[in-house]
Structures are given as C-alpha cells and as structure tokens.
DOSE-242409 format. One line per field, with one value per residue (C-alpha): x, y negated, z negated. Coordinates in steps of 0.02 Angstrom, whole numbers, plus 32768, in hexadecimal, padded with zeros to 4 digits. Last residue first. Layout:
BEGIN
east: (X, ...)
north: (Y, ...)
up: (Z, ...)
END
This chain:
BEGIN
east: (2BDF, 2B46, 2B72, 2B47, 2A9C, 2A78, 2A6E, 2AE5, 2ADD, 2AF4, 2AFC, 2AF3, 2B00, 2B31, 2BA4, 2C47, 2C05, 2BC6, 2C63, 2C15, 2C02, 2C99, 2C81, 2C54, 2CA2, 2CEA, 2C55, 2C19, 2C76, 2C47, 2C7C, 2C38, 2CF3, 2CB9, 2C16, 2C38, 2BE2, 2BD1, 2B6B, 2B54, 2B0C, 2A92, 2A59, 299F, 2993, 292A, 29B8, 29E1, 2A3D, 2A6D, 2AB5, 2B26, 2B2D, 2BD2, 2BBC, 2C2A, 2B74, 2AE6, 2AB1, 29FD, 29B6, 2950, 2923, 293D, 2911, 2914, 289C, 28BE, 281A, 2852, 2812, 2858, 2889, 27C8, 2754, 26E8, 2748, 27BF, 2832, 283A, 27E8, 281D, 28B0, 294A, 297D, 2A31, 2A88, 2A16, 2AAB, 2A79, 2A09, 299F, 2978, 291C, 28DF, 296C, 2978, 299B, 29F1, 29FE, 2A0A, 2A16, 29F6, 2A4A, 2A07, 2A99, 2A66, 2A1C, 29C4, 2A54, 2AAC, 2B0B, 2BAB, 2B9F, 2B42, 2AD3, 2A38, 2A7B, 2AB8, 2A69, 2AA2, 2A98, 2AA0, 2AA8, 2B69, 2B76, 2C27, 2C2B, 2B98, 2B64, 2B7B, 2B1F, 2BCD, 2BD1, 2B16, 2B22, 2B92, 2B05, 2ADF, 2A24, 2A00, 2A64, 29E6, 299D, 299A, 28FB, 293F, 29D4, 29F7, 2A49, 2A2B, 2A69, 2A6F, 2AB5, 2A70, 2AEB, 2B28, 2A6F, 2A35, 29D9, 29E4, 29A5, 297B, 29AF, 293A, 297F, 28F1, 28F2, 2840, 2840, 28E4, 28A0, 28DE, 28AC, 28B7, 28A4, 28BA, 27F1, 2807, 28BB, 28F9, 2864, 27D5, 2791, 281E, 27EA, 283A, 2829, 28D5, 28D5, 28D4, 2944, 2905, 2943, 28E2, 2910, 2859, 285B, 283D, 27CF, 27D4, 2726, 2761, 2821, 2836, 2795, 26F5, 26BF, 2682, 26E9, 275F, 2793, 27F6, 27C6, 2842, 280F, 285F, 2902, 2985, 29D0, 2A25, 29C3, 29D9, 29A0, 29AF, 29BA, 2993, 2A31, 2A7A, 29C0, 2996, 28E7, 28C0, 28BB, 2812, 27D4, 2729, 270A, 2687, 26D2, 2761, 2724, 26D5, 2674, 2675, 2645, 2641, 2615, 25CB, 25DE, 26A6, 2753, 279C, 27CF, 280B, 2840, 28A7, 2965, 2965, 28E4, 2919, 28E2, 287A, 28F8, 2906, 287F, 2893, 28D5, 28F8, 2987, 291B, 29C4, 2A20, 29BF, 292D, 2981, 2A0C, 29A6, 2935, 29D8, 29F4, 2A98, 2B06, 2BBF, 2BD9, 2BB6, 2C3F, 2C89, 2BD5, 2B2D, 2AF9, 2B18, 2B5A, 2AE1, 2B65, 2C0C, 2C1B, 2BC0, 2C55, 2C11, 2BA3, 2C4C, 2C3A, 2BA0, 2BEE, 2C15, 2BD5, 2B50, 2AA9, 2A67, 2B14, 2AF7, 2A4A, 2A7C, 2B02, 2A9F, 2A13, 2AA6, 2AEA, 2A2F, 2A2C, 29B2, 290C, 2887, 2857, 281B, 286B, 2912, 28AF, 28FE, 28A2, 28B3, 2838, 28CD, 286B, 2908, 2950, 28B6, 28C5, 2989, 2975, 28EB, 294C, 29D4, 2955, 2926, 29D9, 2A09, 2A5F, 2A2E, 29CD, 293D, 28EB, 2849, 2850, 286B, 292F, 2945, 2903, 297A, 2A14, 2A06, 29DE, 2A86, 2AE6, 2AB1, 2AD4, 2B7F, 2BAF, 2B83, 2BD9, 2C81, 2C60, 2C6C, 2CE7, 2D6B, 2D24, 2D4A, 2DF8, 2E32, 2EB7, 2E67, 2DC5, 2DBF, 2DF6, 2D57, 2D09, 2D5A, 2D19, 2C9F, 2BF8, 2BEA, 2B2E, 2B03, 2A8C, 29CF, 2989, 29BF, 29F8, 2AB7, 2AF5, 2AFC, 2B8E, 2B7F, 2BE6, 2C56, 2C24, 2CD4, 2D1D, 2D8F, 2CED, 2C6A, 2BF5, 2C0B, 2BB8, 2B22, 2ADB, 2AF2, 2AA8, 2A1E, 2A13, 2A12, 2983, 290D, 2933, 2911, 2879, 280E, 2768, 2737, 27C1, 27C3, 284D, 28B9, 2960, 28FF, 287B, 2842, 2776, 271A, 266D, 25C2, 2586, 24B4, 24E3, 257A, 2559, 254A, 25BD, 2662, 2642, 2674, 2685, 26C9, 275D, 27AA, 2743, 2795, 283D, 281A, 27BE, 2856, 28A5, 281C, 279F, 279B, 2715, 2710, 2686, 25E4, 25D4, 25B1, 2579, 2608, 2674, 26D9, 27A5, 281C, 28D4, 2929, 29A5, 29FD, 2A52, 2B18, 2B40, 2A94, 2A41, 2ABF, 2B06, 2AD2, 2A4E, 2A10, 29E1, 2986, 28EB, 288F, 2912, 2917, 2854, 2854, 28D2, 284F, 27B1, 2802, 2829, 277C, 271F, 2790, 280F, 27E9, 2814, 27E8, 2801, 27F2, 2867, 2835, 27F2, 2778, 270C, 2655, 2626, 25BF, 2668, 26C5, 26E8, 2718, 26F3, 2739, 26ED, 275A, 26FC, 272C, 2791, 275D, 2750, 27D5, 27E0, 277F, 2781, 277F, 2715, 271B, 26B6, 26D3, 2658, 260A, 2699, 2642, 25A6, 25AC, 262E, 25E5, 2654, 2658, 2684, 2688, 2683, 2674, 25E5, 25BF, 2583, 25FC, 260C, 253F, 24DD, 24E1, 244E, 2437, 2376, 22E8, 22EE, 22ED, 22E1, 2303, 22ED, 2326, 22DE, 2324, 2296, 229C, 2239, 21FF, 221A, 2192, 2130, 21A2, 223C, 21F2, 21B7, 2278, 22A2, 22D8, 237D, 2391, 23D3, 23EF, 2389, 235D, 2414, 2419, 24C6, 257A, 255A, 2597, 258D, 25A7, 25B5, 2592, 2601, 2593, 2538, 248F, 2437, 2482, 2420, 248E, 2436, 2445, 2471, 2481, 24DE, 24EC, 255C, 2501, 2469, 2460, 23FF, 2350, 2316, 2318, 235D, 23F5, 23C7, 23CF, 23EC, 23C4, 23D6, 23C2, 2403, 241D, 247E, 24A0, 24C6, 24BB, 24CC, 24B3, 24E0, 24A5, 2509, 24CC, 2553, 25CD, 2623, 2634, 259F, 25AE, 255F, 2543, 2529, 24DD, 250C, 2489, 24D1, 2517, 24C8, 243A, 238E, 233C, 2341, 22AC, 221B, 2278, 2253, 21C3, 21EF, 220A, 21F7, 2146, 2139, 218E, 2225, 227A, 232C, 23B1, 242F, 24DC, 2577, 25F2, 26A5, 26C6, 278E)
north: (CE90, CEEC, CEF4, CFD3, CFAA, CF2B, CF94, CF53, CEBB, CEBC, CE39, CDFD, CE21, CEEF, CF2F, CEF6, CF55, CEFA, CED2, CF11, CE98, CE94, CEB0, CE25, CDAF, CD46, CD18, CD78, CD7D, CDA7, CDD6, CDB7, CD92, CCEB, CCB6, CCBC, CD05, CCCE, CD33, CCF5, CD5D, CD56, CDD6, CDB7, CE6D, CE88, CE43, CD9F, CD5D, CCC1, CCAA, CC35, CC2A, CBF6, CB91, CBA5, CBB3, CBA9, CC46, CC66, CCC4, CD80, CDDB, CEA2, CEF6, CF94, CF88, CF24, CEBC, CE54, CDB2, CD11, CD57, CD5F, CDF1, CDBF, CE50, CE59, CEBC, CE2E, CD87, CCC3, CCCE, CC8B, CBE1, CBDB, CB2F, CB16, CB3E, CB99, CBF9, CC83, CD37, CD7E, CE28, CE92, CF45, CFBA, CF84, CF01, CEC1, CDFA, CDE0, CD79, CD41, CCDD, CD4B, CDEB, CE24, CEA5, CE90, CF41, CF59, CFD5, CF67, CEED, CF48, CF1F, CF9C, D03C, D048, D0E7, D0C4, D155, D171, D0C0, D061, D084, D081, D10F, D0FC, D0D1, D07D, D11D, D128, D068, D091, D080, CFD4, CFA4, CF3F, CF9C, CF5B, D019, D03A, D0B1, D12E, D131, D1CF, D1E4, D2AA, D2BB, D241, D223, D1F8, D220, D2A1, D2F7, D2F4, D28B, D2BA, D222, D25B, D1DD, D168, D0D7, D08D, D016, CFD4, CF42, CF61, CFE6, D032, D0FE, D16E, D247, D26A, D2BF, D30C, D34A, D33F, D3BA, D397, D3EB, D3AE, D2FA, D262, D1BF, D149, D0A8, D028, CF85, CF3D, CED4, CE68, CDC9, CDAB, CE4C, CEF2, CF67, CFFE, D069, D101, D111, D1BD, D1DE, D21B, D2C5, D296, D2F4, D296, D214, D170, D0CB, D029, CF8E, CEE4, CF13, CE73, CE74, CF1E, CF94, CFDE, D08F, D0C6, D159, D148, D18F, D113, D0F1, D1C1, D1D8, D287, D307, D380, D312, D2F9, D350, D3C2, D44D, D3F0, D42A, D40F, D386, D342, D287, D266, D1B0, D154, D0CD, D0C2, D05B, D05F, D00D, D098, D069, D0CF, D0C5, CFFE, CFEA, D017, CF94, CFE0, D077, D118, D0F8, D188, D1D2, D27C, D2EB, D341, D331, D2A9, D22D, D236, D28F, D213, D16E, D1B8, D1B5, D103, D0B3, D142, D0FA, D141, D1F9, D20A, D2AD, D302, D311, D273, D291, D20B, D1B8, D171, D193, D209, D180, D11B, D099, D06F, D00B, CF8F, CF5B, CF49, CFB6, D05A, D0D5, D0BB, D03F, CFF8, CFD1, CF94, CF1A, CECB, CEB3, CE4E, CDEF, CDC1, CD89, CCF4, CD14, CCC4, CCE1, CC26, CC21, CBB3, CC0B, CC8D, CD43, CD79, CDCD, CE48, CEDE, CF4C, CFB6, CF02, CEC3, CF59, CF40, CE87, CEA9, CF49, CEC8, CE55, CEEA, CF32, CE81, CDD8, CDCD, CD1E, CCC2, CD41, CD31, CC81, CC5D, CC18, CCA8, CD15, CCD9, CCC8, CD86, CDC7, CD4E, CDA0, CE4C, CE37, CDED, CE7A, CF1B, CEDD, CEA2, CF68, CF9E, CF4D, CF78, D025, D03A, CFF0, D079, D02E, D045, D038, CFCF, CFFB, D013, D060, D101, D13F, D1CA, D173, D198, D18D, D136, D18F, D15A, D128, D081, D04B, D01B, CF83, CEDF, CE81, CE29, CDA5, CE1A, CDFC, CE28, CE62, CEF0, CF52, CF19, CEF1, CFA9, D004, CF90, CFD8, D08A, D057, D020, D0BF, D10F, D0B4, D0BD, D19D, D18D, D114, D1A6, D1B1, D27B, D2D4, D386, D410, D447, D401, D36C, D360, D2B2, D294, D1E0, D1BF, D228, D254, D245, D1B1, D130, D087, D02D, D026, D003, D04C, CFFE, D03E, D0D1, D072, D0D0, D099, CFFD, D04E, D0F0, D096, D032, D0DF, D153, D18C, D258, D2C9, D37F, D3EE, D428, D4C0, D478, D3D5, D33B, D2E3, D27B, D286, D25B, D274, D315, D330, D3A9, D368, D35E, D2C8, D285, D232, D265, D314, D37D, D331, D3A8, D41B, D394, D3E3, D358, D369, D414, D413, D3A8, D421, D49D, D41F, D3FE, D4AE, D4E4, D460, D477, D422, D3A5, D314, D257, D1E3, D22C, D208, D18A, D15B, D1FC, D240, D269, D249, D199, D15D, D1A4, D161, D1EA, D206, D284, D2E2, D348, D31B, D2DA, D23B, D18B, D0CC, D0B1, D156, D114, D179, D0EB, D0BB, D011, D023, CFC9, CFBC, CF14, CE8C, CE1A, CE1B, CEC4, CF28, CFB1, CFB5, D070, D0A9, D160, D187, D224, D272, D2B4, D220, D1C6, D12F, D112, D0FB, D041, CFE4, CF3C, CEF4, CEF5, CFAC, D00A, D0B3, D108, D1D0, D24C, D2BA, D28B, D236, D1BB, D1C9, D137, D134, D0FF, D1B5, D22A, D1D9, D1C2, D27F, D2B4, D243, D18B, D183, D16D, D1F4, D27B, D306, D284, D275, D330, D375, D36D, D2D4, D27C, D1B6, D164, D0A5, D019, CF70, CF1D, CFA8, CF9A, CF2D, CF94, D041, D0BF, D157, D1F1, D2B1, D34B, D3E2, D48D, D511, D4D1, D478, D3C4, D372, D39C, D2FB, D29E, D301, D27B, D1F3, D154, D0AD, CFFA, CF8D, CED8, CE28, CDF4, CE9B, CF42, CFDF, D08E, D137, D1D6, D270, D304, D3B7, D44E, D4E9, D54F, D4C4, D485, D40E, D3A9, D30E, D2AD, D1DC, D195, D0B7, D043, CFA0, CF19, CE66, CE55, CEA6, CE6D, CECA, CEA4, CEF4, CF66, D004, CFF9, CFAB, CFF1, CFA4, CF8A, D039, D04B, D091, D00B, D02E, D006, CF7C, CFD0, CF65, CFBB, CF8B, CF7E, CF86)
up: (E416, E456, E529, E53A, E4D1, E550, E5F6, E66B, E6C8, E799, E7F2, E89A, E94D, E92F, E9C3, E95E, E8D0, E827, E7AF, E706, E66F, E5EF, E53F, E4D7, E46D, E4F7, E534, E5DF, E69E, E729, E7EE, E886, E8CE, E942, E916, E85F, E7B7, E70B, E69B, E5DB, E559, E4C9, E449, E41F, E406, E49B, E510, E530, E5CE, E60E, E6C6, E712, E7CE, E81E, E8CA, E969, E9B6, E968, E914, E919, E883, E87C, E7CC, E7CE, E74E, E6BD, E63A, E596, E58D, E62D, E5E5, E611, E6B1, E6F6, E6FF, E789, E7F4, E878, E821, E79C, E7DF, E79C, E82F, E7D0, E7FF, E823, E7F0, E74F, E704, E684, E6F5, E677, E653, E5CE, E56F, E5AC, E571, E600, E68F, E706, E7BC, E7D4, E887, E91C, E9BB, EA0F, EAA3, EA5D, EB0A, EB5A, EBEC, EBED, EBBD, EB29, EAB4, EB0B, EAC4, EA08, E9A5, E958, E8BD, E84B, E776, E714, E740, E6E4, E6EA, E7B0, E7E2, E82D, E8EE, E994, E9FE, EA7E, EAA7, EADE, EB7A, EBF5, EB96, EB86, EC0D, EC8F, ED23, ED4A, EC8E, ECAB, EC1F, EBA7, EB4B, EA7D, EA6F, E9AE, E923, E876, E7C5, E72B, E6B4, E685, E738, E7B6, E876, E8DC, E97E, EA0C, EA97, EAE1, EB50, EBF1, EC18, EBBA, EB3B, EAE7, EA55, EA3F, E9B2, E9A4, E8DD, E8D8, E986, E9A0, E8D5, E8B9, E84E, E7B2, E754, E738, E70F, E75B, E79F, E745, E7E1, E7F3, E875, E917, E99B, E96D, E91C, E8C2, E902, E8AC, E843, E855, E7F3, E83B, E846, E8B2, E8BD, E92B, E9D7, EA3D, E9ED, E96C, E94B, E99C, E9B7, EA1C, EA7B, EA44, EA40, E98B, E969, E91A, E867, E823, E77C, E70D, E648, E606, E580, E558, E534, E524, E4F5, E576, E5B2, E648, E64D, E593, E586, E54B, E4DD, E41F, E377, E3B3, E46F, E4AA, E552, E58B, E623, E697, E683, E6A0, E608, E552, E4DF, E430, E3AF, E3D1, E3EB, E371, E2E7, E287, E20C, E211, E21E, E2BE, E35B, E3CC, E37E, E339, E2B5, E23A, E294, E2C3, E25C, E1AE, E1D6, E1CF, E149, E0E3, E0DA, E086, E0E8, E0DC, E047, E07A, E0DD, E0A3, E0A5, E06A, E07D, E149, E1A3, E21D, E2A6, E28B, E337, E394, E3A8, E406, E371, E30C, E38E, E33F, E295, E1F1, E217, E1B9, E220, E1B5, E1A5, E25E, E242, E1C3, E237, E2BB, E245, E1F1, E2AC, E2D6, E25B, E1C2, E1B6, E13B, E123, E1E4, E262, E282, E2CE, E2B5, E21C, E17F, E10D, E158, E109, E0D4, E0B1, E04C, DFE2, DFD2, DF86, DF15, DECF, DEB8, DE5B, DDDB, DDD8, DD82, DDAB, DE6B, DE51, DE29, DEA8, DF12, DF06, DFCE, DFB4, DF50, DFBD, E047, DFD1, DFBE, E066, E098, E00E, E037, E0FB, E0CE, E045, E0A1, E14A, E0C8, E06F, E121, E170, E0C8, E0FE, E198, E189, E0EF, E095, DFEA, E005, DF42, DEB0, DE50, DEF4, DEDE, DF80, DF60, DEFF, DE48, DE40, DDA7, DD3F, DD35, DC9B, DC8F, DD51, DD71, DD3C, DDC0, DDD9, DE8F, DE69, DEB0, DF5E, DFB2, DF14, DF6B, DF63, DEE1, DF4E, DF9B, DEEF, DEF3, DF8B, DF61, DEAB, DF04, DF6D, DECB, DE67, DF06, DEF5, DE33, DE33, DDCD, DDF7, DDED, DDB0, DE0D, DDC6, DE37, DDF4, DE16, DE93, DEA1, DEB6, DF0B, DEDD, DECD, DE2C, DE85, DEAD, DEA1, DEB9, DF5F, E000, DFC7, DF20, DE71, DDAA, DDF1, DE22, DEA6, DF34, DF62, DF56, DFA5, E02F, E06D, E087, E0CC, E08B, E09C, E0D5, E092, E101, E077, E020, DF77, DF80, DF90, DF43, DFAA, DFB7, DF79, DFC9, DF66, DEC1, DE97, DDED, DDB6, DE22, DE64, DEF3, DF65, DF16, DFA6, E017, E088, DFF7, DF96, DF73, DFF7, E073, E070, E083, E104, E16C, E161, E17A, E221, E25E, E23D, E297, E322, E364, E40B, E3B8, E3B8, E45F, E4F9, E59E, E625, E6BE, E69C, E737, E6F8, E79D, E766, E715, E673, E5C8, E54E, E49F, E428, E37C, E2FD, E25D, E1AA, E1AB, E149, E151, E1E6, E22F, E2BD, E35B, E3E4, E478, E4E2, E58B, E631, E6B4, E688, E66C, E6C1, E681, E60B, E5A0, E544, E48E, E43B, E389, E339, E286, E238, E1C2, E10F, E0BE, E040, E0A1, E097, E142, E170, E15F, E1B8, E18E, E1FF, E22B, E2E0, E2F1, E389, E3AB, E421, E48C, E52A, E568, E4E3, E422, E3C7, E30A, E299, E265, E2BD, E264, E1AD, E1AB, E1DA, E148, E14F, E0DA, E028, DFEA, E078, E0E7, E17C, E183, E1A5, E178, E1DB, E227, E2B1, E2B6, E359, E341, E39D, E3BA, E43B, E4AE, E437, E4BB, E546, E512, E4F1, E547, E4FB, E53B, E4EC, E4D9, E489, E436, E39D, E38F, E39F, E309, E2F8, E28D, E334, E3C3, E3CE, E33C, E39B, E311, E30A, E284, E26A, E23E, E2F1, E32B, E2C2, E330, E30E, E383, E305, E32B, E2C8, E2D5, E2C8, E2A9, E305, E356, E406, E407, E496, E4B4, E54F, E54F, E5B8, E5D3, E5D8, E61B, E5BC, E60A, E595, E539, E4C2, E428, E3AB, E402, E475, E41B, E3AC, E2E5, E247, E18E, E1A7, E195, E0DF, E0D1, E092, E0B6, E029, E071, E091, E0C3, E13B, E146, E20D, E226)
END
C-alpha cells in the first residue's frame, strides 16, 4: 500500500521544468496507453509518477479532460514506468485548491502529440486523498524483464469509480483478464450510497442506530468516494489528515440514523471493538482487557463472546487466528515505541490501524518484521476465515456484516470489493494475491464506466488463467494464422526446449487461426487448435507434418491432455511421446503455474537452467507468471527443488528418474504427478499449494 504525502505546489515558473530535463531515461520501455471514456460525462486522467525527489505527471488532453463517449491515447514514457499511478477524476484538477490551473498547464507544461500535457515539479506532490478521483497503479518492467507489465485497481486508500486496466501486446491481444470493474458509473455510486447510509450494513456498526461507512465530504452534486479501512482510522480525528489539514470543511462524514456528523471516529471505534471482542474468547489473549470507546456504544457482536464459541471449531480457530496476529502486531510496536502497551482503546486502536495498513514487513532484518505465517494469517481473517486452508472453501469467504456471520467480517471494504461490486481488485493493503496482475504486454487498455474497449471483456480469474506447457525437446513454438497473432503472445522455449505459455485472450479471433499452434522439431511440426473455455483449455485438429524420420511421435496426438488436477492447464508432451525418437534425452524442465517468484537446486545435484521460457529472466525472479525453467537430470539421480511463490511461501519438490513423481513438506498439499509423456515437473499454481 502507497500512503501519499502532499507537499503544497509552488506555482511559480521556476517551479516546473521541460520534458526530459530531470528524467533520464532507462531500460523500461514506453508503453501507450488507450482510454475509454464509457460514461456520460468528462472524465480527467491523470498518469503520475514521483522518482529522485520529484514529480512528474501527463494530464490526458491537458485541462480538457477526455470527453465522454470518447477515447484517447497516452504514451507512458519509460522513465516514469516504476510504480506509476493512473488517477481518474471525476472534476477538473486544474479546477481545485491548490492545484496548477488550466492557465498554469499551457504556460509551463509541455504538450505531446497526443494532446496531452506533462508537468514536471521539483518537489513530490501527491494530489489530496479527499479529491474526487480513483486510483489506478501500473509497474513497466524493463532490462530483462522488459515485456511484462504489473497493473492493479487499488482500493487500498479509497473507492469511488468503476475503471479497469488490461495488459495486452502490440495487437491489442490480452494474456490476461482485467483488473477493476466493468459496472457503470451509475451502478457503482448506487451501491456506494447504501454503503455509505448504512443499508448494506444492517446493525454492524450499531445495535439500535443505522449506521453507514464514512465517507468524504464533498460539494454538492458531486460522485461519493469512500476511504477505505486503514484510512477511516487515520482520518477520523479531525484534529489530523493523512494528507494535510482539512480545507475548505473537508474531512471524513458518518451518516447516522441519516443525519451527517462530520468527524466522528464512530465506524474506526467499531471495528476496534470487533477486534477486541475475539481476545476475549475462551481467554486466549485475555490480557487483552480493553473497555469499549467513551462516547461510542459497544457493539454487541452475535456470538456471545462472554462465554466463549461455545463448541463451534471455526470459531475457537478464529478468535486463536485473531489473537496471535494481534499479539505479535502488539509486541512489535511495543518493541519499536509506538505503544507502551495494549492497556487502553487508544493503544488498541494503534494496534488495528497498523494492521489494516499492514505498517509490517517480511524481512527479518528490519525493526518492523513479523514472520510470514502472522502475515498469512492476517489476510485470511481479512477475508473472514481462520487459516489459509480455511480459503479453499470459498463459500466463507467475505461474509456479509449484514448477516448471520457477521463476526467473522473484521473489514468491510473487503466484502463491499469482493463481494458487493464483485471485482479484482485491493480490499486490502495486502491483498495482493486477489488484486495484482503481472503479464505479458507492450501496451495497456484502460476503460471507465464500462468494458467497450477492453481486449478481452473478462476479469482476471488466477484459478482460471489458461495455460499451455511443452514437453522438453521442441526446437520452436508459434501461434497464429493467416497472419493474424497468436494464443501464445510471443512465449518462448527455454533452454531444454519446453515452455510453459499463458494462453492470450481475445474474442475477435477464431479458435482455427488465432488458437492454431505449432512445435517443431527441425522440420517435423505438431500443429493443434487450442480451444479455451470457461471449465478448462482443450484442443481440436492435433496433425503431424513432414515427420518422415518419426521424430516427433506418430502416436503423440493421443497422450496431449489437460492436466489432470487443472482442466486449465493443456500439456503437450515431449516430442518422443507416442513412440517416436524424440529430442528430450535426459533433458528435463521444471513447468509451472501462476504465482511463483523463485525457484532453486537444493541439492545442487540438478542445476536449473538460469533462463525462463527462454528468456533473460532468470529463476530467481519469475514475477508470478506462468514458466518453464530447464535442469539436467543425471542419471539414477533425484533432483531437489525449492520453491517460493510471491507470498514468500516456500516449498520443497523432490522428484526421481525412475517414477517422475514429487513430493512437498508435509504441511502442504500434495504437488501434481506430471504425465508419463512429460520429462519433468510440473508445479501448480501457488495459490492452489498455500498451507
């Protein structure tokens, strides 16, 4: 989660700079960017980026805005590629407090054959928290990792506007889904406002009141936009504002029993009673003896906490998950001096604020450290369930405040995202895993209000991102026909000769041209049409051609299958497979899934190729695409593998010469048997191996 800092902007002309005079450039390329407006009214994107101590920001048709029922197009310049921002706004910038006019833009901005505008200032100065826009973030890979772009819809700080972003390659053909929402501006500020007057929310915040989430003030007229969880505690004080102090009467408003109370702490209060209320349970942490809030009821939570959970497994697991991640924020802060201790609401509303920001790290070297297992843990109760393992069963994730299990829902945001708008997207500062896109892709689509636009109209799914692996031995691979692109967007073979290739998106093509693949084996060629659909990835027409010497296996057509534990996942084996001579040898390859960040030899015995699909990017930092990583297998040997996925989860992959088989810790799931016709390994995606 980026919290943004605001220095006041000098407007002044010695305060701006020409394009290119400060940012030099380096190894991220430029990357267009098309809008679409979908919505009835102007909108005014904003593409931001603060590097070396300054700012630098494209204003898409300058003061103009994009019109509505229109597009445009801007180019992301590589030298602002490292963790930008998209901001789109509701209302002029140039019309706000504080902020370089229309006038200030055509006088010291610089404007780019598009029609936009660039600014650049000396000083970082991130637009205001309470301005009327949404968030978007973007990372450009370059060197060696160039061609893949990060993207995310961040409902991290705040939530206001339906907006998506989609990586796609030069022929606007998407790898992968969108991230954000498609609904309308309309449908979104509808369920807002239920959330805001508390009609989503039944008795949650209160027992005899209605009351809603905060949300900003605003002028009259203009689109709600909400803060989300951490920022309803730091902003609840109206003594204090994350950004800078309240103007013009702006700050944070609670609707109760319909009535507007401008700066009241009522909805941070709650979820910190919400908190407290499980360290009490069964006495787990019940050192833990905080009172309830003056001026603010206590929220009876359902459950009869004062005798415990009363049989109930779930949610003994859950008040002992509640206790051990609070305990181990607690002792952290106190061991930094931001608390003496938890022996009032004010330090337990300490503890919980840093939790919803999740202020802690993963590196054991830095003073904010807690272990990973505390980090897992606080995004499951996050999302309403005790554990990791608890997640499988998607059917208690985000429980709605509103209803029977309301207990178990300690962040509401969480289940407004996932649940209410249904998007991919952040409820959390660490959600990560159901929020962040990395994919193959030279350019991005970004659509507001709406899916015209959009590459491929679906939202990115992980558990059903389709996937192609080869079989080490190919000596190339190409999708496409009649000179239309292909499925696989560029994949290429590694080392061994295999791949593991996420399978592009679009439905403008037709299974026969855009799905048609071939993998040569010199000047022998498997060709088959990969037919994706919503319950798994298949194929149609498998042929062999110019296979004179049977080096790909005249029986091969017959051993091309799904994989087995993953209908999304289609291997084609080796060339040997099927009884012909084949080139894998003792040639083996590491295939994988979504998720990974890192693969290693324990062992030492088989050296792991240091290229992924044949690229520079090397197995010490994958990024969480799918893969394929080749090794040499001595023979008789047993190659040990680490794994780590982008969660800093680890496992352990043991596989044999004889059985190809594998094994993990014992406190993970089992890894999937590869097919007999596969040399090698194959790892699922991570999220389907969490403990």
């Amino acid at each position: 989660m980026k919290k943004l800092n605001r220095i006041s902007l000098a407007l002044a002309c010695a305060a701006y700079c020409s394009v290119g005079a400060v940012y030099a450039a380096d190894t991220r390329p430029d990357v267009d960017m098309t809008i679409f407006n979908n919505t009835s009214q102007t909108m005014y994107p904003v593409v931001r980026n603060a590097s070396s101590g300054q700012e630098k920001r494209i204003y898409v048709h300058g003061a103009n805005g994009v019109a509505a029922n229109s597009q445009a197009t801007v180019t992301i310049p590589g030298d602002m590629g490292d963790a930008g921002q998209i901001l789109v706004f509701s209302q002029a910038p140039t019309n706000l407090p504080q902020e370089p006019s229309a006038a200030d833009l055509e006088a010291h901005g610089s404007k780019t054959p598009h029609g936009n505008v660039v600014l650049i200032t000396p000083t970082p100065d991130a637009f205001r928290e309470d301005h009327p826009n949404q968030l978007m973030e973007y990372t450009i890979d370059g060197g060696k990792d160039a061609g893949y772009i990060d993207y995310d819809y961040s409902g991290v700080n705040h939530l206001s506007l339906p907006v998506t972003l989609q990586a796609t390659d030069d022929n606007d053909v998407a790898v992968m889904g969108y991230s954000g929402t498609t609904s309308s501006v309309a449908d979104m500020q509808a369920k807002l406002q239920k959330l805001v007057n508390g009609t989503l929310t039944g008795h949650y915040f209160s027992n005899d009141k209605t009351v809603g989430w905060d949300f900003y003030q605003q002028d009259v007229g203009a689109l709600i936009k909400i803060p989300t969880a951490y920022n309803s505690f730091v902003l609840a004080d109206s003594s204090s504002y994350l950004v800078n102090p309240p103007k013009n009467g702006t700050m944070l408003v609670t609707s109760i029993d319909g009535q507007p109370i401008v700066g009241t702490p009522w909805v941070s209060d709650v979820l910190t009673e919400r908190w407290l209320a499980w360290l009490n349970v069964n006495n787990g942490a019940g050192h833990f003896n905080v009172p309830a809030a003056d001026g603010v009821e206590q929220v009876v939570v359902p459950g009869q906490f004062a005798t415990g959970c009363q049989g109930d497994t779930f949610c003994n697991d859950f008040a002992k998950s509640v206790q051990k991640v609070f305990a181990a924020a607690a002792s952290n802060l106190q061991q930094r001096g931001v608390i003496s201790g938890v022996d009032n609401f004010a330090s337990a509303k300490v503890v919980i604020e840093n939790l919803l920001g999740y202020n802690f790290s993963s590196d054991p070297t830095l003073p904010n450290y807690l272990p990973d297992d505390i980090r897992d843990t606080y995004k499951s109760i996050m999302r309403g369930v005790p554990t990791p393992a608890d997640e499988k069963n998607t059917e208690l994730l985000h429980p709605d405040p509103a209803g029977p299990n309301a207990k178990y829902n300690l962040n509401v945001i969480d289940w407004f995202v996932h649940k209410v708008m249904g998007f991919y997207g952040y409820g959390f500062s660490i959600d990560d895993d159901r929020a962040n896109i990395r994919s193959p892709g030279t350019r991005l689509i970004m659509t507001i209000g709406g899916s015209k636009g959009l590459s491929y109209d679906e939202m990115f799914n992980p558990d059903q991102q389709q996937v192609v692996i080869f079989g080490a031995g190919w000596t190339n691979i190409s999708s496409g026909s009649q000179g239309e692109p292909g499925a696989l967007s560029g994949c290429k073979l590694d080392g061994n000769g295999a791949a593991s290739c996420p399978v592009g998106i679009d439905g403008k093509h037709t299974d026969g041209v855009f799905n048609h693949v071939v993998a040569s084996l010199g000047d022998a060629s498997l060709s088959v049409d990969v037919v994706p659909s919503s319950t798994g990835l298949d194929f149609k027409n498998c042929a062999i051609s110019h296979n004179d010497d049977n080096k790909i296996g005249p029986d091969i057509c017959s051993v091309i299958k799904p994989d087995a534990n993953n209908p999304f996942i289609l291997v084609i084996p080796n060339p040997g497979a099927g009884g012909g001579g084949g080139g894998g040898g003792t040639q083996e390859n590491l295939a994988f899934a979504n998720g990974w960040q890192a693969f290693s030899s324990v062992d030492k015995v088989c050296a792991l190729n240091d290229k992924v699909n044949g690229s520079n990017a090397p197995s010490n930092n994958i990024g969480g695409t799918p893969g394929s990583i080749g090794f040499t297998q001595p023979n008789g040997s047993t190659c040990t593998f680490r794994g780590i996925d982008v969660n800093n989860n680890r496992f352990t992959y043991t596989l044999t010469s004889s059985t190809a088989t594998c094994t993990v810790d014992a406190t993970k799931s089992p890894c999937r048997t590869p097919p007999a016709a596969y040399q090698g390994l194959i790892v699922p995606d991570a999220a389907s191996e969490l403990p």
